[in-house]
C-alpha positions, 0 to 999 in steps of 0.5 A: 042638218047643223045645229043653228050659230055652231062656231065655224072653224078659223082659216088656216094660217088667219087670225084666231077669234079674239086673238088677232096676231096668234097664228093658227095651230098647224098639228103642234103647240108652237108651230115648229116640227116635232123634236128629232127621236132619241139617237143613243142620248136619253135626252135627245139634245146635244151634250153641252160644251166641255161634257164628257164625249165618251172619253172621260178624261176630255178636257184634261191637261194633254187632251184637245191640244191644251198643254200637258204637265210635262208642256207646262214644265209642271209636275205631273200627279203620277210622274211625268216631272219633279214631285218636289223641290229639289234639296238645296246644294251641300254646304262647301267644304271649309277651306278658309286658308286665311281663317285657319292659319289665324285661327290657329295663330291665336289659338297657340297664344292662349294655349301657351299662356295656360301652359306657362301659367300651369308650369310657373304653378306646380314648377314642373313640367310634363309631356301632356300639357304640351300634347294638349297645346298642340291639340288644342291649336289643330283643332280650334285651326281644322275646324274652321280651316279644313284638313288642308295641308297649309293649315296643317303645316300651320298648326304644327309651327305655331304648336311649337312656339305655344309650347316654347311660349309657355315654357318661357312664361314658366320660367318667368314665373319662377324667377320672379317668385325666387326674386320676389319681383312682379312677373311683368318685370322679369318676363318684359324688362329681363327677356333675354336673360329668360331666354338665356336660361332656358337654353341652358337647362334645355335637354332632351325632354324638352324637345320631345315635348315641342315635337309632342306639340306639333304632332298633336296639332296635326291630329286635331287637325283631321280630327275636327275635319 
């Protein structure tokens, strides 16, 4: 015999007492079929998108069809590409003909100046001023020029007329100190007679000492290239 107002059991699929629109349970909290048993995953879901599946380099550059440092034209970290930017192209060589040739131009008349000044000094002349002219004219013209032939030829010519040149200033000098008249009027106003002079004491050490110029010249040519 049941015990008198025992509370009776809902309809299935009716409405819950005090609840009108709950559904009735059916064997599990939310109505739904029981979860899928593990299949090698502890946590019985699917791994989201871009986990790793087995493959722990997935979704690297070169995986999935995504493109690879080599596709990319980038460098890649253990090769595949240039790690670093290449070094900038060596400088050119210097070969300025037009640079050299002037170089060397002005370089003849300085030098020439300072002989001729060195020579009107102590009134006399010897070989290694001229080889310091020549020297001095290559390698000011070699080291903007370059070893290149015309600029050889070019320092060896203007080697000789900076020692000639300087010669002449020389005797200028003399001549006006034994005339006791300024160096501007003999040099400028009586060049012919300067000139005149000097190819009658010309000898053989002069000459020697013109060649001295021009071989000199060549050697600080290549010695500034």
């Amino acid at each position: 015999m049941q015990p008198p107002n025992q509370p009776q059991q809902p309809y299935p699929g009716g409405p819950v007492e005090g609840n009108p629109y709950a559904a009735a349970p059916t064997g599990t909290p939310y109505g739904e079929q029981p979860p899928a048993a593990p299949t090698g995953n502890p946590y019985g879901q699917q791994p989201p998108a871009g986990a790793p599946t087995g493959n722990p380099f997935a979704g690297q550059p070169g995986q999935q069809g995504q493109p690879g440092p080599d596709q990319q034209g980038q460098p890649g970290p253990f090769g595949g590409g240039i790690p670093f930017a290449p070094a900038p192209p060596a400088p050119p060589a210097r070969n300025n003909l037009a640079v050299g040739v002037l170089v060397a131009l002005g370089a003849a008349i300085v030098a020439g100046i300072l002989y001729g000044v060195l020579l009107g000094s102590i009134e006399r002349e010897f070989g290694y001023a001229a080889v310091g002219v020549g020297f001095l004219v290559g390698f000011a013209a070699g080291k903007l020029g370059g070893a290149n032939p015309v600029v050889i030829a070019a320092s060896a010519v203007f080697s000789v007329g900076g020692v000639y040149f300087g010669q002449l200033i020389g005797y200028a000098m003399v001549m006006a100190d034994v005339a006791h008249v300024p160096f501007s009027e003999v040099f400028f106003d009586h060049f012919d007679a300067v000139t005149s002079i000097w190819k009658e004491e010309a000898d053989f050490m002069r000459y020697l000492f013109l060649a001295l110029g021009a071989i000199a010249a060549v050697g600080g040519v290549k010695k500034a290239s």
